[in-house]
ZATIKOL-440930 format. One record per residue (C-alpha): x, y, z; residue in three letters. Coordinates in Angstrom, 1 decimal, m for minus. Example, Ala and Ser with C-alpha at 12.3 -4.5 7.8 and 13.67 -1.06 7.14 Angstrom:
ZATIKOL-440930
+--------+--------+--------+------+
!     xx !     yy !     zz ! rest !
+--------+--------+--------+------+
!   12.3 !   m4.5 !    7.8 !  ALA !
!   13.7 !   m1.1 !    7.1 !  SER !
+--------+--------+--------+------+
This chain:
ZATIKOL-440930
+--------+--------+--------+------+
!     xx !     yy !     zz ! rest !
+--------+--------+--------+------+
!  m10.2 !    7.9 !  m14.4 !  UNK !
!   m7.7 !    6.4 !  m12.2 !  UNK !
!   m8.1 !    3.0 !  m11.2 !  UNK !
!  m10.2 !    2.2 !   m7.9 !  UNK !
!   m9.1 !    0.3 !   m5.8 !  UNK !
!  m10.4 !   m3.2 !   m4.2 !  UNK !
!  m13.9 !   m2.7 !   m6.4 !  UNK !
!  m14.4 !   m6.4 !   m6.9 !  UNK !
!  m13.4 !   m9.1 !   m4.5 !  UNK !
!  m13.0 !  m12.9 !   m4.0 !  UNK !
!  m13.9 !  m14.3 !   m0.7 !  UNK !
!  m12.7 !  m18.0 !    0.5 !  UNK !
!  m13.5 !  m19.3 !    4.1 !  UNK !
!  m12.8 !  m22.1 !    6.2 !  UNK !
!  m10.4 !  m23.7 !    3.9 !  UNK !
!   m9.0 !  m26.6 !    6.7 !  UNK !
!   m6.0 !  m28.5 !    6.8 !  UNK !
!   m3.6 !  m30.2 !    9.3 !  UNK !
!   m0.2 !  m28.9 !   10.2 !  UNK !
!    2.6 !  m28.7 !   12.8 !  UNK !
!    2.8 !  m25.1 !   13.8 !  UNK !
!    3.2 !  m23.7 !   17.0 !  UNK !
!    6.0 !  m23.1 !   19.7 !  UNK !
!    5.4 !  m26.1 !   21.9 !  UNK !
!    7.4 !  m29.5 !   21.3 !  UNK !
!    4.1 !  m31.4 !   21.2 !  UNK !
!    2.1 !  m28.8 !   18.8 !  UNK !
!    5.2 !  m30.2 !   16.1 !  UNK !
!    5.1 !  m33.3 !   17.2 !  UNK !
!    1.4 !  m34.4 !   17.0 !  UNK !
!    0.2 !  m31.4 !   14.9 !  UNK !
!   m3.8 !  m30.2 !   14.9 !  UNK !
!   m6.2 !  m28.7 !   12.6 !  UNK !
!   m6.4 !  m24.9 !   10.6 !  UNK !
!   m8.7 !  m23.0 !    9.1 !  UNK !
!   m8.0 !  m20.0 !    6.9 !  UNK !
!  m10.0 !  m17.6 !    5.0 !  UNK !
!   m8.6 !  m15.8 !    2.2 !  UNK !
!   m9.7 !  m12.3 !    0.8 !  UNK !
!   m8.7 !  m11.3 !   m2.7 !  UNK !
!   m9.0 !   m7.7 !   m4.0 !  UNK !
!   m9.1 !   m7.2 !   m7.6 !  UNK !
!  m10.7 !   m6.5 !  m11.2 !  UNK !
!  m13.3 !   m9.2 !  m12.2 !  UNK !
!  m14.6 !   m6.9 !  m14.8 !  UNK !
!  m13.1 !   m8.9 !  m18.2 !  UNK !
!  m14.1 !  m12.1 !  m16.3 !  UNK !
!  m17.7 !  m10.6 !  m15.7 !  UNK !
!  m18.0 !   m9.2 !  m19.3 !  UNK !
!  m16.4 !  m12.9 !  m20.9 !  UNK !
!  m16.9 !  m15.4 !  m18.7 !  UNK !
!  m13.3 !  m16.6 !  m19.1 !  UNK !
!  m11.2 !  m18.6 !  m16.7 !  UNK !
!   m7.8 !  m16.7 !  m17.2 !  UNK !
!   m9.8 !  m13.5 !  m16.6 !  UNK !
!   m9.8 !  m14.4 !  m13.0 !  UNK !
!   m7.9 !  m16.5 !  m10.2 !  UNK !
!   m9.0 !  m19.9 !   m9.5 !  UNK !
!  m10.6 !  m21.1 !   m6.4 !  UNK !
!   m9.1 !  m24.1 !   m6.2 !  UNK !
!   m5.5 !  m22.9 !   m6.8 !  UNK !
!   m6.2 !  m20.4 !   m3.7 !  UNK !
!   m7.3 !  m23.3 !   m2.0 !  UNK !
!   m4.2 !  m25.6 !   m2.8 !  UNK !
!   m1.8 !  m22.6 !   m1.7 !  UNK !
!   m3.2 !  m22.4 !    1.8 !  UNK !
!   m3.2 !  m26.0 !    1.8 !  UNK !
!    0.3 !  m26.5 !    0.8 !  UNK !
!    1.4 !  m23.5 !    3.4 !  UNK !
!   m0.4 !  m25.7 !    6.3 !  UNK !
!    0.5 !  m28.8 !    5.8 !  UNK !
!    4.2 !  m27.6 !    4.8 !  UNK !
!    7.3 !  m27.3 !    7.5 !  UNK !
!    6.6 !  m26.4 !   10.8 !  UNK !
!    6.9 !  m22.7 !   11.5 !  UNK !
!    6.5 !  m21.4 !   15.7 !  UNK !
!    3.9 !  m18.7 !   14.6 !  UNK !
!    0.2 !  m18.3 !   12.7 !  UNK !
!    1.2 !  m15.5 !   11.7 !  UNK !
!    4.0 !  m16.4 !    9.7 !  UNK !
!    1.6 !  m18.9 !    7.8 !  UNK !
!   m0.6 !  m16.2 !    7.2 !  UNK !
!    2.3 !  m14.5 !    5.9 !  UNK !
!    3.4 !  m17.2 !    3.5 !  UNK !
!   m0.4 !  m17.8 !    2.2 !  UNK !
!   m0.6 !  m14.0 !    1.7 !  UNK !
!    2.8 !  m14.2 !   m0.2 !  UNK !
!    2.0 !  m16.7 !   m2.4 !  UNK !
!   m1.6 !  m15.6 !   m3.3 !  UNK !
!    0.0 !  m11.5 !   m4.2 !  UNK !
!    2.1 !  m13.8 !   m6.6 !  UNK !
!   m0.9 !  m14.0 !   m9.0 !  UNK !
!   m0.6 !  m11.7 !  m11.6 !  UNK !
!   m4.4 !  m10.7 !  m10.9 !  UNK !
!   m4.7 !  m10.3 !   m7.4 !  UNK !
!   m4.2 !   m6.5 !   m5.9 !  UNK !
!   m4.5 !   m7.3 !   m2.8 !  UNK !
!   m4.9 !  m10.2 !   m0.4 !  UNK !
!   m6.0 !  m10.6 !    3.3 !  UNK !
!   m5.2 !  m14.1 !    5.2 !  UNK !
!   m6.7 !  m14.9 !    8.4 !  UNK !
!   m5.5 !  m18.1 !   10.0 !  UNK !
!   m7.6 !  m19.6 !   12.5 !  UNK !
!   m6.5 !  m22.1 !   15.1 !  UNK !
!   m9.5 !  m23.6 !   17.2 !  UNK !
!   m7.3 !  m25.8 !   19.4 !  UNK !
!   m4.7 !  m23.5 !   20.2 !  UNK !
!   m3.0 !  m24.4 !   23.7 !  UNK !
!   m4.6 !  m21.2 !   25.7 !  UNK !
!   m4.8 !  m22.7 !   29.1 !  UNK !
!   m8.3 !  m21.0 !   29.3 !  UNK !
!  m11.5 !  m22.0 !   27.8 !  UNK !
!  m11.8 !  m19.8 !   24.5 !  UNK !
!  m13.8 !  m20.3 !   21.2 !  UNK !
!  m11.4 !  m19.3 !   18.4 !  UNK !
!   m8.0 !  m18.1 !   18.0 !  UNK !
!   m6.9 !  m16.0 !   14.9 !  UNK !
!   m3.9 !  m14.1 !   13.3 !  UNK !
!   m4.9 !  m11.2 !   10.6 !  UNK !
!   m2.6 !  m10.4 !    7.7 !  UNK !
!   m3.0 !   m7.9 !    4.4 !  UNK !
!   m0.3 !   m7.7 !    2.0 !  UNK !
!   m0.6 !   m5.1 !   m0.9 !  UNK !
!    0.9 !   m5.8 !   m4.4 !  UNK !
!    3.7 !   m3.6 !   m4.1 !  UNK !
!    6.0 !   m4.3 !   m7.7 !  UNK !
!    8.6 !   m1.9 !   m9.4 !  UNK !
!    7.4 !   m1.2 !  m13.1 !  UNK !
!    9.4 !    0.2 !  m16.1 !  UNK !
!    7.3 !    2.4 !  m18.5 !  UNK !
!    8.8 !    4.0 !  m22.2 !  UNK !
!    7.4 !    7.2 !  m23.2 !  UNK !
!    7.4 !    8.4 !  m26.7 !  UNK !
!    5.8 !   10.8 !  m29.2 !  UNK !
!    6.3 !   12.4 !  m32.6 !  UNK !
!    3.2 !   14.8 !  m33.3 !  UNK !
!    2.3 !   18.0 !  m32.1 !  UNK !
!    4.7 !   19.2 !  m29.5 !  UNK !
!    5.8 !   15.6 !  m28.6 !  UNK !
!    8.4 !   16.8 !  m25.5 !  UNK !
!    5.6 !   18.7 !  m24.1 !  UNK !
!    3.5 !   15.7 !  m24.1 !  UNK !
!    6.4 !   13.5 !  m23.2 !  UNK !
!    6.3 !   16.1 !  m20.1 !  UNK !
!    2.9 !   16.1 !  m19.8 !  UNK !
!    2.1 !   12.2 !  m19.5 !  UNK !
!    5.2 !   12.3 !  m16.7 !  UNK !
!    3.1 !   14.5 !  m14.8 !  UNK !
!   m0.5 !   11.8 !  m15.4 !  UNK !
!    1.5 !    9.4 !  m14.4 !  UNK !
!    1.4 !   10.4 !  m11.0 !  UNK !
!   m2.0 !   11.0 !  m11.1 !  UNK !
!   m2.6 !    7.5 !  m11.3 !  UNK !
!   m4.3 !    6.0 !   m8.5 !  UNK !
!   m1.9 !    2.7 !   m7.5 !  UNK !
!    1.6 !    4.0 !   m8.8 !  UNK !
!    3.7 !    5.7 !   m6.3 !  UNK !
!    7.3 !    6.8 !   m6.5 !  UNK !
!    7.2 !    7.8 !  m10.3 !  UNK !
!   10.9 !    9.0 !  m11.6 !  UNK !
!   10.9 !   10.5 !  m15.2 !  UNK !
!   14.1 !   10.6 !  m16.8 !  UNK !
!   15.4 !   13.4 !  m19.6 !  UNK !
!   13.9 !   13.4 !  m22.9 !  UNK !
!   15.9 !   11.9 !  m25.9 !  UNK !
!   15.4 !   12.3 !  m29.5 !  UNK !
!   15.4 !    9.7 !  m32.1 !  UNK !
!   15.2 !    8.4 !  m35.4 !  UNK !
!   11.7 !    6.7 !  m36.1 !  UNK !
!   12.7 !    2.6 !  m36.4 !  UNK !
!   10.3 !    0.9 !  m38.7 !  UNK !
!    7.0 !    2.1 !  m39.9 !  UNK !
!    6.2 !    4.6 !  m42.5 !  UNK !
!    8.3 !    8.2 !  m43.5 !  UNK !
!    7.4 !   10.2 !  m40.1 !  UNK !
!    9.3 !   12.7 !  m37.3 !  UNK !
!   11.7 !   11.8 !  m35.4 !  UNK !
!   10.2 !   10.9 !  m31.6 !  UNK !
!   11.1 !   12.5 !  m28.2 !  UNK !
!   11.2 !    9.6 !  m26.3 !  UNK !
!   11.4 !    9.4 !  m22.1 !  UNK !
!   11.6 !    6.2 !  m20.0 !  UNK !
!    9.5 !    6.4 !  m16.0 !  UNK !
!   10.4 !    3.9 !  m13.4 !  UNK !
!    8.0 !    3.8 !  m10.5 !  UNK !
!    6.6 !    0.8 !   m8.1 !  UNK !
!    2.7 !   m0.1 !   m8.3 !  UNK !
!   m0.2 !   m1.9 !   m6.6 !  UNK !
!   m1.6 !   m2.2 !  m10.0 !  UNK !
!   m1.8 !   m5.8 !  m11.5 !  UNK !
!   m0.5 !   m5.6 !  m15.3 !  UNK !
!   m3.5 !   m5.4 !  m16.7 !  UNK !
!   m4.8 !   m2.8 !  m14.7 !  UNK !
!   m2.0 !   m0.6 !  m15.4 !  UNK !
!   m2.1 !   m1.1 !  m19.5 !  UNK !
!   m5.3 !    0.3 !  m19.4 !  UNK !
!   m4.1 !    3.0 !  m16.9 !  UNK !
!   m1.7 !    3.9 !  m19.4 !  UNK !
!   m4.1 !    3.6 !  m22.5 !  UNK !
!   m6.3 !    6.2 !  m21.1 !  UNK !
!   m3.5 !    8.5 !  m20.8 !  UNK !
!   m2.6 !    8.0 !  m24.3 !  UNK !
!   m6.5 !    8.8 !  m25.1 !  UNK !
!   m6.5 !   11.7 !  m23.7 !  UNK !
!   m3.6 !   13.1 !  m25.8 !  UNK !
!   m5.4 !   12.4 !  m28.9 !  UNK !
!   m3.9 !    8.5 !  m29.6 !  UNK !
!   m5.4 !    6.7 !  m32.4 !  UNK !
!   m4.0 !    2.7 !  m33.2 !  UNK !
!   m4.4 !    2.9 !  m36.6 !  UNK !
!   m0.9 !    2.1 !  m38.4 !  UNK !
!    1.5 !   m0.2 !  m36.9 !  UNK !
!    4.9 !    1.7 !  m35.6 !  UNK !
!    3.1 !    4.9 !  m37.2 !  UNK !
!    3.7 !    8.6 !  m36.0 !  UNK !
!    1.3 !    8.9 !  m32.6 !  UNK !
!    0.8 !   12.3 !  m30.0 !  UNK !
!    1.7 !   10.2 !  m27.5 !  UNK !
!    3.1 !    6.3 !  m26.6 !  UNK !
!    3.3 !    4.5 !  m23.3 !  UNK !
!    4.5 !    1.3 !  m23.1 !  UNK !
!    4.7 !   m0.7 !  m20.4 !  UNK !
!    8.7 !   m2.5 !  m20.4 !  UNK !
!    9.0 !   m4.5 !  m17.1 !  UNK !
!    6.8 !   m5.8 !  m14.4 !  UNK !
!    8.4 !   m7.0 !  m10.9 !  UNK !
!   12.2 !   m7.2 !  m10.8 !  UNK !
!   13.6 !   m9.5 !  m13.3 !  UNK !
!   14.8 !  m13.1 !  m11.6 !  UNK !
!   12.6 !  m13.4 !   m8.9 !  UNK !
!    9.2 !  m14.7 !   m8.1 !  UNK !
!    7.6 !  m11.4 !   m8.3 !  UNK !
!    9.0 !  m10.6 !  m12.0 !  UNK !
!    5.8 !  m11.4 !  m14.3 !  UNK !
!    6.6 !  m13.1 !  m18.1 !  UNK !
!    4.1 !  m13.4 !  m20.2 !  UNK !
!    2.8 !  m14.4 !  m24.1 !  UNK !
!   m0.2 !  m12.6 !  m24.0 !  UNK !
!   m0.4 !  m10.7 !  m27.2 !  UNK !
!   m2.2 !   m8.3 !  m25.2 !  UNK !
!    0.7 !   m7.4 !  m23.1 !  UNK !
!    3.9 !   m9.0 !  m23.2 !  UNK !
!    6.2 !   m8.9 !  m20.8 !  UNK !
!    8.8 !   m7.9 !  m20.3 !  UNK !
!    9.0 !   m5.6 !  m23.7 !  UNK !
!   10.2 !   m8.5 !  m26.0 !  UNK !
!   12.2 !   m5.7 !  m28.3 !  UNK !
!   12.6 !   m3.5 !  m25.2 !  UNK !
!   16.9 !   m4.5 !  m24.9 !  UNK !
!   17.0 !   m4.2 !  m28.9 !  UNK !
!   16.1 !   m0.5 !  m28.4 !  UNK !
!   18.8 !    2.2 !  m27.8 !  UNK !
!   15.7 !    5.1 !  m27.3 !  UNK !
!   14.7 !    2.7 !  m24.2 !  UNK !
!   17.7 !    1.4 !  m23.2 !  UNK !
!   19.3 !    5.4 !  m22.8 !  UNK !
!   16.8 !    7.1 !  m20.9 !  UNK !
!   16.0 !    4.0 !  m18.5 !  UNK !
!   19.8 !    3.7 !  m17.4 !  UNK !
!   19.6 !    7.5 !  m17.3 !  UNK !
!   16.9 !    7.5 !  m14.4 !  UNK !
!   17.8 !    4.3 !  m13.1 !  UNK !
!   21.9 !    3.3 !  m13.6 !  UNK !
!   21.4 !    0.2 !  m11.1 !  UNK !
!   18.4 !   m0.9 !  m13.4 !  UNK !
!   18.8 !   m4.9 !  m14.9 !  UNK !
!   16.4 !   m6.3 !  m17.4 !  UNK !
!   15.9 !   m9.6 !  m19.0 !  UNK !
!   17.5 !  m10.9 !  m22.5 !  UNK !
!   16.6 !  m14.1 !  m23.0 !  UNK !
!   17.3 !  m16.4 !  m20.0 !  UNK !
!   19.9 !  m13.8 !  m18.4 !  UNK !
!   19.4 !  m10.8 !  m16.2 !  UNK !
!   21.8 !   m8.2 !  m17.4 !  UNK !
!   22.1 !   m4.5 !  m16.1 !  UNK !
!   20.7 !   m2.0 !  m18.7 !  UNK !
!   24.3 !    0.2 !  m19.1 !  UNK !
!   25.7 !   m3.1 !  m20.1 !  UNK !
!   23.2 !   m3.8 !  m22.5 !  UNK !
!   22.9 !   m0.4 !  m23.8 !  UNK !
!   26.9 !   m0.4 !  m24.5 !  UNK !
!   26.9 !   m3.4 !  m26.2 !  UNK !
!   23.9 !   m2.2 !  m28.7 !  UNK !
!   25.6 !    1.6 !  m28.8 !  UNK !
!   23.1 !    4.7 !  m28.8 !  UNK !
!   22.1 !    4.1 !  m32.4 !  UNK !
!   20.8 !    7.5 !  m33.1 !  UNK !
!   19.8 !    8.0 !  m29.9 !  UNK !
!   20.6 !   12.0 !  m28.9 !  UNK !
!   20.3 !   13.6 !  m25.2 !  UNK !
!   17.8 !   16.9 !  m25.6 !  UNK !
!   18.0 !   19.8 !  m23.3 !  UNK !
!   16.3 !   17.8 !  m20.2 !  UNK !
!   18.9 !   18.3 !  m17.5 !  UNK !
!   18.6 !   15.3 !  m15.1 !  UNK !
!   16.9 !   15.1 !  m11.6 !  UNK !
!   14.2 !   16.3 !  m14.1 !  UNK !
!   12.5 !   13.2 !  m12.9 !  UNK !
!   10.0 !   14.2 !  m11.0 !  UNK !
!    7.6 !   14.4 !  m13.9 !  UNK !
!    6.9 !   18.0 !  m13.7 !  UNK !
+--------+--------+--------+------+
């Protein structure tokens, strides 16, 4: 089932601080008092089902965002503070989406009012790198097929499949050689959510986990999260998912068909951001052999 979206939800009000925002001389000068509530959309399930801290987003560290944002430089407009809350809130690798209101009671209005507030939503909106690869059955038509589920996912937009290539299995027991496929798209998705997106579309092609870097129907694995370098790229440990793909610029059959769909693509050795063709000609195609795909195939179909 795809994933649904905003099904569990984190809700943080009044959070108050004092800052220096506005457009008048004296709203800088002496400053006044905000109040911001902060809306978070995501999956609370594992937190619900373990009762584990790192299965959700912390209160307080919400709290010390907005706080930080408020009491931070001076900016004319509330609604570039509740742009800069929501900003670094979506940064969590949890949160789906996030909606900021700022409030500020003693706005100079001129009138007598009771409240003055600024509305903002922000949608994680990341670029995401996902390696396709099977060796059992008809493995391009499920290569093929899981292009096509992919843009059934509820959350991933923009999905580019690249042409198939064949290669030598690496590792792991006597078995076919794969038919392997790389799909770049952008996703509202956290990482979590979007592993087990991508698990249930293994499942439904028959995919067991029973021998490490054994023959499988079908293998989706997700590379990259965010754009490599920047705030938004997400590194993790987790042996669960690590990212990015610590063997991912090792591997010609990922390397290939990712520069294929994407020539302007970079990824992340080490502590350097390199461009994939760079990286893929200083590894060579190692077995690594175009099938009959012809490119602009990447629509998935």
């Amino acid at each position: 089932m795809p994933a649904d979206r905003g099904r569990d939800r984190i809700t943080l009000t009044g959070v108050t601080a004092y800052g220096h925002h506005g457009v008048l001389d004296f709203e800088k000068r002496d400053g006044q008092e905000f109040v911001v509530d902060v809306v978070l959309d995501l999956d609370l399930s594992a937190a619900a089902a373990t009762d584990d801290l790192s299965t959700t987003v912390s209160y307080a560290e919400v709290a010390a965002d907005v706080v930080e944002v408020v009491t931070g430089p001076a900016l004319d407009l509330i609604e570039a503070v509740a742009g800069r809350i929501a900003d670094r809130v979506l940064a969590r690798p949890l949160v789906e989406t996030v909606t900021v209101t700022v409030h500020k009671p003693q706005a100079p209005v001129g009138v007598p009012f009771g409240d003055v507030a600024v509305t903002v939503r922000r949608d994680r909106d990341e670029p995401v790198v996902i390696a396709l690869g099977a060796n059992l059955g008809d493995p391009a038509r499920a290569v093929r097929a899981a292009g096509r589920a992919l843009h059934r996912v509820r959350g991933l937009r923009a999905v580019r499949l690249s042409p198939t290539f064949g290669t030598a299995p690496v590792g792991g027991p006597e078995q076919p050689d794969y038919v392997n496929a790389v799909a770049v798209a952008r996703t509202r998705l956290t990482p979590a959510s979007l592993l087990a997106a991508l698990h249930r579309i293994e499942e439904d092609h028959g995919r067991t986990r029973e021998v490490r870097w054994g023959p499988r129907t079908l293998d989706l694995d997700l590379i990259q999260y965010g754009t490599p370098g920047t705030d938004h790229e997400v590194r993790t440990d987790d042996p669960a998912l690590t990212l990015p793909h610590p063997r991912a610029h090792e591997r010609a059959f990922v390397l290939a068909p990712w520069a294929a769909v994407d020539p302007a693509a970079v990824l992340r050795v080490g502590e350097q951001v390199v461009p994939v063709t760079e990286q893929l000609d200083r590894i060579g195609l190692d077995g690594v052999t175009p099938l009959t795909d012809e490119p602009g195939r990447g629509t998935g179909a």
